[in-house]
N, C-alpha and C positions, 0 to 999 in steps of 0.2 A: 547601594545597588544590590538586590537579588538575584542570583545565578539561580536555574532551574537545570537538570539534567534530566533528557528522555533517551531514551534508544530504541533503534531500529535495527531489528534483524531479521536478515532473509533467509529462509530457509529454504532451498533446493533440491528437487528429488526428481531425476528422469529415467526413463524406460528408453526402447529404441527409437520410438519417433515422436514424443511429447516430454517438455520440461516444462514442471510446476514448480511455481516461487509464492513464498507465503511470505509477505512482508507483515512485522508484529511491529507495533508502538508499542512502549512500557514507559508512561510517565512517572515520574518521581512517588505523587501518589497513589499508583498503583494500578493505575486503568490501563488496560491494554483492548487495543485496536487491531485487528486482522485485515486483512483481505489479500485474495490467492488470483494469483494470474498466470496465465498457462502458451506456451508458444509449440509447437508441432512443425515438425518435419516433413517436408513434401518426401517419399520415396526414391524419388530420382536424385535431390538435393547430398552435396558434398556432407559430411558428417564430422560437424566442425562444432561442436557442444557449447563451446563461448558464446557464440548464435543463440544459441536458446535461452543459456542462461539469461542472456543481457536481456530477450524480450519478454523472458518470464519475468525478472524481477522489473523489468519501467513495468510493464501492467501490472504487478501487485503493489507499486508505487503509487503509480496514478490513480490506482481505483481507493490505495489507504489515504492520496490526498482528496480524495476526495469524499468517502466514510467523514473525515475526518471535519471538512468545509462543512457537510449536512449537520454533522453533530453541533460543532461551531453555532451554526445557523440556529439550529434548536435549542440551545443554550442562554443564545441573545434574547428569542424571541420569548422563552419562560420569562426571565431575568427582568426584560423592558415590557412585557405585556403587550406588545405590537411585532408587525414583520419587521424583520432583519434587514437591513442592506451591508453588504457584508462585500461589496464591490470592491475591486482596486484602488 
């Protein structure tokens, strides 16, 4: 059996009414993956920062799983010389 290690780490950076989360992939051999998602504060809203965090980092999740499926997809399709189905 073959173990692989990647990591993911989010990085977080807010102001007074927007938190940006950079979620990175770092595969083993060395490719790393980006994508930044951003959650904002209504004015009137309690200022309660773990809010933001949490919806900043699922949207730089969701958008790195998803970077990540297209890649995937591009990969298959070099590889096999046809479209991908890459479904559940």
């Amino acid at each position: 059996m073959h173990t692989r290690t990647w990591n993911v780490t989010i990085l977080l950076t807010e102001d007074d009414e927007r938190t940006r989360a950079a979620a990175v992939l770092h595969t083993d051999v060395g490719t790393e993956v980006r994508h930044e998602g951003l959650a904002r504060r209504s004015p009137g809203d309690p200022q309660v920062p773990e809010i933001g965090d949490e919806l900043a980092a699922c949207r730089a999740l969701a958008g790195l799983a998803q970077d990540l499926l297209e890649a995937t997809v591009a990969d298959v399709e070099q590889n096999m010389g046809r479209p991908a189905d890459v479904t559940p």
